[in-house]
C-alpha positions as CSV (number, residue, x, y, z in Angstrom):
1,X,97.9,69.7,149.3
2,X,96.9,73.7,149.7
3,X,97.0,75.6,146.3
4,X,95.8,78.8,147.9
5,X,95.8,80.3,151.1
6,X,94.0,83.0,152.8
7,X,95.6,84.1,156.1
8,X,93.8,86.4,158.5
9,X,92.8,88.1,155.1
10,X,90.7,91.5,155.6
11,X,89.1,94.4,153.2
12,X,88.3,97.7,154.0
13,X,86.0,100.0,151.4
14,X,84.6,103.1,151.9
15,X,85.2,102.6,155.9
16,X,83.6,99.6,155.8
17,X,84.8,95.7,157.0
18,X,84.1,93.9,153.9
19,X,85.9,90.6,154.7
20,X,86.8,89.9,158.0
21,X,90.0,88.0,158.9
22,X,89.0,85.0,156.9
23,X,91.3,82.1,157.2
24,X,90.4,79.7,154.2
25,X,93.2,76.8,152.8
26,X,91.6,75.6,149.0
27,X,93.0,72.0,148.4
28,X,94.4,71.5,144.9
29,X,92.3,69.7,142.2
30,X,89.3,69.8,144.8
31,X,86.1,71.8,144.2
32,X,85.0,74.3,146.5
33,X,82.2,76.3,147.4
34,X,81.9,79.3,149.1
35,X,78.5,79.9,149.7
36,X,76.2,82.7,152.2
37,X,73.3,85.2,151.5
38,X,73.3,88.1,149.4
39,X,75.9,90.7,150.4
40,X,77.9,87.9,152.8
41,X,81.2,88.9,150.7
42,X,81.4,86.2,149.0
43,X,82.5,87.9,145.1
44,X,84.2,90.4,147.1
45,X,86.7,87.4,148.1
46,X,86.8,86.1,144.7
47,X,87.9,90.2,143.2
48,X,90.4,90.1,146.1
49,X,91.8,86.9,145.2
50,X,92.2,88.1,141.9
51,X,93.3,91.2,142.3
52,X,91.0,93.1,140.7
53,X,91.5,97.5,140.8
54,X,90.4,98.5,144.1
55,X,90.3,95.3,145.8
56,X,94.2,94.7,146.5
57,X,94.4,97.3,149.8
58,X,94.2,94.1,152.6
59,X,95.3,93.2,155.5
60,X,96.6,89.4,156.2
61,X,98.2,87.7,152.9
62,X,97.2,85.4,150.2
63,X,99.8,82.4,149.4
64,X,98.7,80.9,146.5
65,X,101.1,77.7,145.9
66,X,103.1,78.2,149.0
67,X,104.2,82.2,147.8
68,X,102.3,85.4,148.4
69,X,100.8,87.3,145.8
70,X,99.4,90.1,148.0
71,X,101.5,92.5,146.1
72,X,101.0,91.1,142.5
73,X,98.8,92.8,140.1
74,X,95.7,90.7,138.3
75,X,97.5,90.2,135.4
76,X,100.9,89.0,137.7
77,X,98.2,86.2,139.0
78,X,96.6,85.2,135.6
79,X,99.7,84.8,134.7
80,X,100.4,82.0,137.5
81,X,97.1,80.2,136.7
82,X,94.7,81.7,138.4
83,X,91.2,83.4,136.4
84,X,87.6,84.2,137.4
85,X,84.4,83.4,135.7
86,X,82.2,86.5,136.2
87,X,78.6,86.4,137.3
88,X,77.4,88.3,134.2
89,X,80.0,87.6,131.3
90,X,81.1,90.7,129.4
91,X,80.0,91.3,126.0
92,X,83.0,92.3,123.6
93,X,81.9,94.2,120.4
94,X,83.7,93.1,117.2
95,X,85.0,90.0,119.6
96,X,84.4,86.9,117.7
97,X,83.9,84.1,120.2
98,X,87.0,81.8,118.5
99,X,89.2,84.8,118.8
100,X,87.4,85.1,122.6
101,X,88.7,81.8,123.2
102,X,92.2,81.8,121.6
103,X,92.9,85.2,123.6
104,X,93.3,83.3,126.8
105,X,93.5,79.6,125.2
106,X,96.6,76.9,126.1
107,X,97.3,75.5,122.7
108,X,96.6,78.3,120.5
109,X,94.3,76.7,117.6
110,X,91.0,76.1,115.9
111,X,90.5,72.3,117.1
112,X,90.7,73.4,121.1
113,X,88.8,75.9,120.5
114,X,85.9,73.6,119.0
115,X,86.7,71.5,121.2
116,X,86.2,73.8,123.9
117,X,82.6,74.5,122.4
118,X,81.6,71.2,122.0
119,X,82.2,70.3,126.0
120,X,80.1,72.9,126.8
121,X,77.2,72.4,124.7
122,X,77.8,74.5,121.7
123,X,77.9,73.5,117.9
124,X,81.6,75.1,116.7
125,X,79.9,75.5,113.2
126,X,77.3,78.2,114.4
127,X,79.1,80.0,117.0
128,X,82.9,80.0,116.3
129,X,82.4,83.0,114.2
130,X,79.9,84.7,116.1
131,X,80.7,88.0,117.8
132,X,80.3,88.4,121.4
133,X,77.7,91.2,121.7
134,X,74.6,91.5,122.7
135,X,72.9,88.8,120.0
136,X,73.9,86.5,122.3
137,X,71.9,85.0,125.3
138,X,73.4,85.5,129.0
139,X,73.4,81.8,128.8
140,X,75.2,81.6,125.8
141,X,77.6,84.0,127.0
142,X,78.5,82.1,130.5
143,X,78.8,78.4,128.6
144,X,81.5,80.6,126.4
145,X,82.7,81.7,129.1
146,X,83.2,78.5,130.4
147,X,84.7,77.6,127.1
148,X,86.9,79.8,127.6
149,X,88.1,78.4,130.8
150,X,88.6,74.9,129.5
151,X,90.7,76.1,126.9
152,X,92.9,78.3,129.4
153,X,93.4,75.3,131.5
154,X,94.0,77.3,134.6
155,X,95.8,75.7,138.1
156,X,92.8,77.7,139.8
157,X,89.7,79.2,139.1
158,X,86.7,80.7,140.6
159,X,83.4,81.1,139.0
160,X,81.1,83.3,140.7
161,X,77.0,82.6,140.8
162,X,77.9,80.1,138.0
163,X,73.8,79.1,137.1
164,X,73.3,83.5,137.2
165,X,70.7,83.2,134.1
166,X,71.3,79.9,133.0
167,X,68.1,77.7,132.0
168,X,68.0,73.8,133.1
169,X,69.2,72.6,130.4
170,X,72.6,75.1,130.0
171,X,73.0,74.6,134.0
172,X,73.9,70.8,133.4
173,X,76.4,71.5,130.5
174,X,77.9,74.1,133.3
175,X,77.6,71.6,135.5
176,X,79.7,69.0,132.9
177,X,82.4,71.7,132.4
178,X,82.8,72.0,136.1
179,X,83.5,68.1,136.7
180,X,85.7,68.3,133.0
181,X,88.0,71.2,135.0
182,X,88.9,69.2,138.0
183,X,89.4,66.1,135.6
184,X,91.9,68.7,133.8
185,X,93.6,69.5,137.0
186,X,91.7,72.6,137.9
187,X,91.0,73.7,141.9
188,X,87.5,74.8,141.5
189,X,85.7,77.7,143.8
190,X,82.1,77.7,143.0
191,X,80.8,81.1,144.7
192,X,76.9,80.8,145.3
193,X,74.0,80.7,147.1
194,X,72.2,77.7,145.0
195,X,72.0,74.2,147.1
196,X,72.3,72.5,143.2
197,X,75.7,74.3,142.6
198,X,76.8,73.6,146.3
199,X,76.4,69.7,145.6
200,X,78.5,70.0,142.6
201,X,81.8,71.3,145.4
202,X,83.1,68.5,147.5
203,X,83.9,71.2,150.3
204,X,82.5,74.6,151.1
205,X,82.8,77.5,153.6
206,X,79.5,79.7,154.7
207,X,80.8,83.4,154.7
208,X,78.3,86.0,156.6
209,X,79.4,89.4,157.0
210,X,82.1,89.3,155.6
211,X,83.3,86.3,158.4
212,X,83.8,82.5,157.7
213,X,80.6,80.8,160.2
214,X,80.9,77.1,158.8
215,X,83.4,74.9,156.8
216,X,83.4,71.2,156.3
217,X,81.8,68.6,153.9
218,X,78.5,69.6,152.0
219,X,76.4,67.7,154.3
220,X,77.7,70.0,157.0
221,X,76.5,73.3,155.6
222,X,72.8,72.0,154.3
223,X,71.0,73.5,157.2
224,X,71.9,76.6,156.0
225,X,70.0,76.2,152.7
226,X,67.1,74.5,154.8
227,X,66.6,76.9,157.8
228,X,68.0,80.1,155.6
229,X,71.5,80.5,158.7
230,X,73.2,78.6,160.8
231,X,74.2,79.9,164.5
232,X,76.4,82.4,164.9
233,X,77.7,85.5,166.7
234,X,76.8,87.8,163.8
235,X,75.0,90.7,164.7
236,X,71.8,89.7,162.5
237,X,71.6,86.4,164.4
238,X,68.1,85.4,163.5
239,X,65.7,85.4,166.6
């Protein structure tokens, strides 16, 4: 069954054809990944899904559980279930992380937000009074983040360049809390260019300029990561 749909979806800025009639259908409690080079569009789909100011202006529609939300502001679609896990967390000064977490949580108390911490690696007792500034660690940061997430229990979310700073170690715990959000009921997107987060998706779509080139089953989109781009009638068609 299709949570979200993106029909003949395109974005203008400054003059220029960011995304490009993309046609993409996400399968509820699958995970996804959408997945290109640098400057394909592929957090630029991921702003316009959510709404984000300055990124609501498109052509084509958005249908996300069979009724459009092309006209419905971000916090309309957060509202419905649907968040984003940025590529470089913010940092909120005078923020403690449990208050972080109970902002946006489902059951509002202490225990899911510890145990929100624990899933992703974190000891409750050291950081559930921490504020969220800059004495933390971008990797400490995203696996809050994350945290976060679990707690919100959202029908669908996307987290863009989800190992963006992230040592070994903190990338499997990322990689745990992805696998514990589908279990929870969660549609995934995973927006990257990494072949490791690509194998975590059970489905992905290639996006260059601003076009889909390639869906299918991982398997299918591997040659991308092995010969840098697959065929197509883009206009920077390796020779």
């Amino acid at each position: 069954m299709t949570i979200l749909s993106l029909k003949n979806l395109s974005l203008t800025l400054n003059g220029k054809k960011i995304l490009d009639n993309i046609n993409i259908d996400f399968w509820e409690k699958h995970v996804h990944a959408v997945v290109g080079p640098n400057g394909a569009g592929k957090s630029t789909l991921a702003y316009t899904i959510m709404g984000l100011e300055g990124y609501r202006k498109v052509e084509g529609d958005i249908f996300f559980e069979g009724k459009s939300i092309k006209n419905l502001s971000v916090t309309e679609r957060a509202k419905k279930g649907i968040t984003l896990g940025w590529q470089e967390p913010a940092r909120y000064e005078g923020l403690t992380v449990e208050k972080f977490i109970l902002s946006s949580a489902k059951k509002m108390s202490l225990d899911e937000v510890k145990d929100s911490l624990i899933k992703v690696g974190l000891d409750p007792d050291e950081y559930t009074k921490r504020a969220l500034d800059k004495t933390l660690s971008g990797g400490e940061r995203k696996k809050i983040e994350l945290a976060s997430i679990l707690a919100m229990r959202p029908k669908f979310v996307m987290l863009d360049e989800p190992d963006s700073g992230i040592d070994v170690a903190s990338l499997e715990k990322i990689f745990e809390g992805i696998k514990l959000l589908r279990e929870q009921g969660s549609t995934v997107v995973l927006i990257t260019h990494s072949i490791a987060v690509m194998k975590k998706a059970e489905h992905a779509f290639l996006i260059c300029g601003g076009k889909v080139v390639e869906k299918g089953r991982i398997s299918k989109l591997l040659p991308y990561f092995e010969n840098k781009c697959l065929p197509c009638d883009h206009k920077n068609i390796p020779d």
